[in-house]
C-alpha positions in Angstrom: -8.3 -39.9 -38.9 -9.0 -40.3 -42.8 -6.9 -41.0 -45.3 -5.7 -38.2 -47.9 -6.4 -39.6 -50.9 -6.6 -36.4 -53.1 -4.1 -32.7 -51.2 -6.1 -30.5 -53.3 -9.4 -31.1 -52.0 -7.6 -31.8 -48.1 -5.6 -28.5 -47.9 -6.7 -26.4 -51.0 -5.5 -23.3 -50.3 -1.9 -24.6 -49.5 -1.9 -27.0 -52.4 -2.9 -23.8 -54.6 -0.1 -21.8 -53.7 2.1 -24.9 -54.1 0.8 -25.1 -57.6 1.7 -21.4 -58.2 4.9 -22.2 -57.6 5.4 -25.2 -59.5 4.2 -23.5 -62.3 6.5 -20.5 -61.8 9.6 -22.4 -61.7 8.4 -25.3 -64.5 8.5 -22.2 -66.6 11.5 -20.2 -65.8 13.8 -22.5 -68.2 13.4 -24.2 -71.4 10.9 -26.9 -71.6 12.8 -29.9 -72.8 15.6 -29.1 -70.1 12.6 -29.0 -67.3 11.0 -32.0 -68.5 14.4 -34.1 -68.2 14.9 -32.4 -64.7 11.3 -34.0 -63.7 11.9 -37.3 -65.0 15.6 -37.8 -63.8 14.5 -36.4 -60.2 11.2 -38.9 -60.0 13.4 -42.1 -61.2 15.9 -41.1 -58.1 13.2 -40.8 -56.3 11.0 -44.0 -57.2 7.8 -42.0 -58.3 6.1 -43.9 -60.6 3.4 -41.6 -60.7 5.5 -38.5 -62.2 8.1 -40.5 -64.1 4.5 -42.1 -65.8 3.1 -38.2 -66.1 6.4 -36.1 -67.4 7.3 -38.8 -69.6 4.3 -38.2 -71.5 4.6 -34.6 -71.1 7.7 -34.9 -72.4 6.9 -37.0 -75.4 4.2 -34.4 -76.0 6.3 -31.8 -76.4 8.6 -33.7 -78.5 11.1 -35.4 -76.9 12.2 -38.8 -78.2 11.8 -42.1 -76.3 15.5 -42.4 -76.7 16.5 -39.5 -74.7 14.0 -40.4 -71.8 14.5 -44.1 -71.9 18.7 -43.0 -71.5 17.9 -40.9 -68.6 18.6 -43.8 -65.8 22.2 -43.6 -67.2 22.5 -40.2 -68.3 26.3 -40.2 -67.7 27.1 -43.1 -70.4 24.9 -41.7 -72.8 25.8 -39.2 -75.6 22.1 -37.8 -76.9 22.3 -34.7 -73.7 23.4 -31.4 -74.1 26.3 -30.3 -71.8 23.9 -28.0 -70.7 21.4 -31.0 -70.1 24.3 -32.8 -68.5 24.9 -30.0 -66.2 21.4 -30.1 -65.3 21.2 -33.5 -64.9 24.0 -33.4 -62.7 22.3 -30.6 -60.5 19.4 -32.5 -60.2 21.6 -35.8 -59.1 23.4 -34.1 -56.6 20.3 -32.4 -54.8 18.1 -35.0 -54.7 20.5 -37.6 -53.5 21.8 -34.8 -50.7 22.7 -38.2 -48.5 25.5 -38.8 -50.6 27.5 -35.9 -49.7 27.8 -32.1 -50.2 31.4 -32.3 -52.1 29.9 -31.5 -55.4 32.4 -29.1 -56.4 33.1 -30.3 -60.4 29.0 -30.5 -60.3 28.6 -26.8 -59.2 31.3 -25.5 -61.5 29.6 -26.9 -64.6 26.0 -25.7 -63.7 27.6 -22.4 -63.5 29.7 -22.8 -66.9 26.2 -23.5 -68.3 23.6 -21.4 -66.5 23.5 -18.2 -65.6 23.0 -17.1 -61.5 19.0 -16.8 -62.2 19.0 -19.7 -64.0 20.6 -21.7 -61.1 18.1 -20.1 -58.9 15.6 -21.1 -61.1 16.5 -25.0 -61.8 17.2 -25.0 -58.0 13.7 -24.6 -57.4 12.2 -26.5 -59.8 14.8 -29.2 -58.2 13.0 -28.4 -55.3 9.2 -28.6 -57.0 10.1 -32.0 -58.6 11.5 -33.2 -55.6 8.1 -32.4 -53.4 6.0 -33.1 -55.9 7.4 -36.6 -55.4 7.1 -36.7 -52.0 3.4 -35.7 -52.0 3.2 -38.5 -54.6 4.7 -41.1 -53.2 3.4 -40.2 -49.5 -0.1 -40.1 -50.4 -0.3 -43.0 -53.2 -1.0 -40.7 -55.8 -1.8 -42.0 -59.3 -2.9 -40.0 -61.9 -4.0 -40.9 -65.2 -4.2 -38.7 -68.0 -4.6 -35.4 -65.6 -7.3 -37.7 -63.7 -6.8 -38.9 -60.2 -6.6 -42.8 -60.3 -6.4 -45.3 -57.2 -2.6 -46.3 -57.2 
């Protein structure tokens, strides 16, 4: 056996389709909001990889260092949107799925605050973030700028 060091060229086709996806969902909400979904779901998840890419996507796009630095401890701080908080919370509660289903005060403010497609939609990008991750962290993944680095 040989080490996957890069999906796309191991499995092309399925990482394709994959990509199709993530870019489907990454663009179904408001960029800010998906950028903060990304981050808080690779910190949970210890990807140092995507919390080091969608940080600078996100400072690309505008957002300040503040509001991404604050995103370990999202709860205590008051720069997000109740809308972001929602979010936020969404994106705690699936990703840490270990810690229970009893979400209830979590689902009742993603639906103050979204819209049924929209829940759909940050649902799946939960989802992308959350395999995009996994496909990270599984195969050492580092990359640099858009550029595949050795981790």
């Amino acid at each position: 056996m040989t080490k996957v060091s890069d999906p796309y060229a191991a499995a092309p086709h399925l990482m394709k389709q994959w990509m199709a996806v993530s870019v489907a969902a990454q663009n179904s909400l408001e960029p800010a909001l998906i950028e903060l979904v990304k981050i808080r779901s690779s910190i949970l998840n210890g990807c140092a990889n995507c919390i080091n890419m969608h940080t600078a996507e996100a400072r690309a796009k505008g957002e300040t260092e503040q509001r991404i630095y604050l995103l370990s401890a999202w709860r205590e701080a008051p720069v997000f949107t109740d809308r972001e908080r929602a979010a936020l919370a969404w994106t705690d509660a699936l990703t840490m799925l270990s810690g229970g289903h009893t979400q209830k005060d979590t689902k009742d403010a993603l639906e103050t605050h979204f819209t049924p497609e929209e829940q759909v939609n940050l649902t799946v990008m939960i989802n992308v973030i959350n395999g995009w991750n996994r496909i990270a962290v599984g195969f050492g993944l580092w990359y640099e700028n858009g550029v595949p680095k050795a981790a």
